[in-house]
N, C-alpha and C positions, 0 to 999 in steps of 0.2 A: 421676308423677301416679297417683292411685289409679283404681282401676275406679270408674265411678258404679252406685250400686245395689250395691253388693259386698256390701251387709250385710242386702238383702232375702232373701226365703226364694227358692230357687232348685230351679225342676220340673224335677226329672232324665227323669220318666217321665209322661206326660200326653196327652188329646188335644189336636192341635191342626187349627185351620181360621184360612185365608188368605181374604181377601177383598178386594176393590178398592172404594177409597173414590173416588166418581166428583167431583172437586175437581183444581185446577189445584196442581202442588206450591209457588206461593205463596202460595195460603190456606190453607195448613198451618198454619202458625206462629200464626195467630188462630184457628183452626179447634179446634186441641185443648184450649184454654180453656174453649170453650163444649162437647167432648165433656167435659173434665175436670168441667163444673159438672153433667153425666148422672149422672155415674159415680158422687158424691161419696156419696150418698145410698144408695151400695152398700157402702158403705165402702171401693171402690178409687181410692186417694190415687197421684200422680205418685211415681216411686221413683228420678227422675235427674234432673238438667236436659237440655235439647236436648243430644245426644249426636252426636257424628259414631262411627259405628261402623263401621270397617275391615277387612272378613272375606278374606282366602287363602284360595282351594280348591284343593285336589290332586289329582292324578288322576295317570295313567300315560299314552306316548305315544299311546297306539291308544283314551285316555278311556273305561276301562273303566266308572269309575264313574258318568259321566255317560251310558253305557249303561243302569246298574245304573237311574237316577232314569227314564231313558223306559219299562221297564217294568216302572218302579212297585214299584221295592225299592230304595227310598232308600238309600244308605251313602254319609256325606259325612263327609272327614276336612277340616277347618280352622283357621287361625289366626284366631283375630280379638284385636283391638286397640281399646278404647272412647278416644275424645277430647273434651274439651268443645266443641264448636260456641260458635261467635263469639266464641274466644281465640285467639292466637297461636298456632301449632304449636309445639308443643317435644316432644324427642324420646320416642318411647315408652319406656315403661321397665318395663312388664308386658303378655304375652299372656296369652289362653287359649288352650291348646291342645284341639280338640273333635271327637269323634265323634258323626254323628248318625244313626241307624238308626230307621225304619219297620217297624209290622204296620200296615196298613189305616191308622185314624184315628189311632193311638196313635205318638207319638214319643220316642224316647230316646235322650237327650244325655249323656253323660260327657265329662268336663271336667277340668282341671287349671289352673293358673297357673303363668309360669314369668317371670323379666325375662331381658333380651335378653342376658347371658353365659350365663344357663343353660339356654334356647333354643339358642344352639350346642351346647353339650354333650348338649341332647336329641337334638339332628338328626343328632350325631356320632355317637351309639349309647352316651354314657355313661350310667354308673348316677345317679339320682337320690342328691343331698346331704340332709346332715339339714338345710340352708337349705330342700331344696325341700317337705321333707315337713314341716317347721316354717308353711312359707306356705300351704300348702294347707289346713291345721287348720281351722273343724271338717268342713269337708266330708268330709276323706276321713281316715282312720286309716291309718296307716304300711303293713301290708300290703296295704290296698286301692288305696295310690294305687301302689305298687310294682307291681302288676298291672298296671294301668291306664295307666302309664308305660312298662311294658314292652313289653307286647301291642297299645301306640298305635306305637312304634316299630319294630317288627316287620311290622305294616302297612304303614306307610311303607316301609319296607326290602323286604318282599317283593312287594309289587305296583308296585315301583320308580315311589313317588309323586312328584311334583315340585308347587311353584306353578307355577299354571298363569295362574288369575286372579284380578285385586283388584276388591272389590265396595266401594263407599264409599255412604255413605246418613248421611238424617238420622233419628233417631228419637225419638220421645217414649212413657212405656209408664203404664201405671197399672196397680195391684196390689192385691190382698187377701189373704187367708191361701192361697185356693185357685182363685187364677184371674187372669189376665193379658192387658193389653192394648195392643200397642203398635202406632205409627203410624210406617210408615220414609216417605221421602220422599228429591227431590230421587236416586234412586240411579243411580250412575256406575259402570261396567265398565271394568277394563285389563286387558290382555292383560302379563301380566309372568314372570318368572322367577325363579329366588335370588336375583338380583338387588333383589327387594323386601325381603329380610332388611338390606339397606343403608339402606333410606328410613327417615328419621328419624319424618317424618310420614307417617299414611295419609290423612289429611283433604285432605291438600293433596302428591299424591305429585308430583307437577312433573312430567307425561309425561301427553302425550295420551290423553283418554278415547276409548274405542272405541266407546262409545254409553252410551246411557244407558237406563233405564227405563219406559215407556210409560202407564205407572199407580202412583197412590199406594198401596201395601199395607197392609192391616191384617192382625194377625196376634190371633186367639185363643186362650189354650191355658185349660184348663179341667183338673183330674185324672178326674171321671169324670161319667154321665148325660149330661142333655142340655146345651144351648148357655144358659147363664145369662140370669137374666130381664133383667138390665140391658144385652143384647146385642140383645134386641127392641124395647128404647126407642131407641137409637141407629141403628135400622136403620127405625124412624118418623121418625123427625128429621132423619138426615143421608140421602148415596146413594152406601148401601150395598148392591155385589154381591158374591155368593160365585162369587170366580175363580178356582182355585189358579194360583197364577201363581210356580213357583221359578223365583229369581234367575239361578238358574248355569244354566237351560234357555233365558232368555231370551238371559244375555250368547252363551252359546256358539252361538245362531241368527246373533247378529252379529258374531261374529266366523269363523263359515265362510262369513260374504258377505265377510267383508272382509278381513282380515291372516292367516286360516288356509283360503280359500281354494282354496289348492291342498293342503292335508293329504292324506296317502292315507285318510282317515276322511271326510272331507267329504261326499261322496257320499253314503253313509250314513246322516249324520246330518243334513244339510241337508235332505230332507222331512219326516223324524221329528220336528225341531223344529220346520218352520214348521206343522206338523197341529198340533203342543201351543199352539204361540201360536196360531191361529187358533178353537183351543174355549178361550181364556183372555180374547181383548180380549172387552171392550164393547163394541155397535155402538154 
């Protein structure tokens, strides 16, 4: 199956802002009808259908990098996997592989595509094929994605990353030349390991959630100035608060109450996270 959206324009370097849309995650599914009829009039059109989007995050045993996000110098290495919402599962057959680093408001993502034999051979430490630098086109040109493959692996390898956890959500996004808007929902936490490189599906991974998500997220990314004017009509309309609220701060609050528990980190990170969640909910 192909990615949805593959052939939109894709911000490598942007600001971005998180917000919490105060709605129940089953009024979602009618709910972005009526934001998509705001939007239209901005010229941002839907650029996928309902997507179940399936993201890996890695980190090291002592979770360095989820250190790195509590203060506030983001560096997130992951897989993610897009699948159609409300088909079948069938097995995945293309990632992205992604780095995502923070200054302040500004976020930058680098990216690749790999299908799932050549995903082993990136995790094994092989060199990229001309298969893979053929699929990457036009994003990246042969020496950039050669770097970018290299210096992603080397990460990995030196900060001895592993999957740690699976984030699974629904999404819907609206687009224009220079500005983005998507809406996740419905989002589920595992606790997993290489073991998730076996799961055929991430929509539907067959192993208990560890918790889920407390609020619907929107996500804004804009490349530069202020918060676009069609982000003030939806924020008259719907209820909309600015929460930063990241995923992998939330899951890993719940799973040091629960299946990591007794980590030697736990300690540590069990008040740092529940301070973040607690300047994040809504009352």
């Amino acid at each position: 199956m192909s990615v949805p959206g593959v052939n939109v324009p894709v911000f490598k370097d942007r600001i971005e802002k998180k917000y919490q849309l105060g709605v129940k995650d089953s009024e979602v599914a009618n709910l972005w009808r009526e934001i998509g009829a705001v939007l239209a009039p901005f010229g941002m059109v839907p650029v996928q259908e309902i997507t179940s989007v399936g993201s890996v995050y890695f980190d090291n045993k002592d979770y360095d990098l989820l250190r790195y996000s509590l203060d506030h110098r983001l560096f997130l290495v992951r897989l993610r996997a897009y699948e159609l919402y409300g088909r079948p599962p069938q097995a995945i057959s293309e990632y992205w592989v992604e780095v995502k680093t923070a200054a302040e408001e500004r976020r930058s993502k680098r990216r690749f595509r790999l299908t799932r034999s050549q995903l082993q051979t990136f995790l094994q430490g092989g060199e990229p094929s001309q298969i893979v630098l053929d699929h990457n086109r036009p994003d990246h040109d042969p020496d950039e994605l050669r770097k970018l493959y290299r210096d992603t692996q080397e990460t990995i390898v030196t900060l001895g990353l592993k999957p740690f956890i699976l984030i699974v959500y629904k999404r819907v996004a609206f687009q224009n030349e220079n500005e983005r808007l998507s809406i996740d929902w419905d989002v589920q936490y595992y606790n997993v390991s290489t073991d998730v490189y076996d799961f055929n599906s991430w929509k539907d991974p067959l192993i208990p959630a560890a918790g889920r998500a407390r609020a619907v997220i929107l996500e804004v990314k804009y490349l530069q100035g202020s918060l676009p004017a069609w982000f003030g009509e939806l924020q008259r309309l719907f209820p909309i608060r600015e929460r930063e609220c990241l995923k992998t701060l939330e899951a890993m609050g719940i799973l040091f109450d629960g299946e990591l528990k007794q980590h030697h980190q736990a300690e540590y990170f069990r008040p740092r996270i529940n301070a973040y969640m607690a300047d994040t909910q809504i009352a």
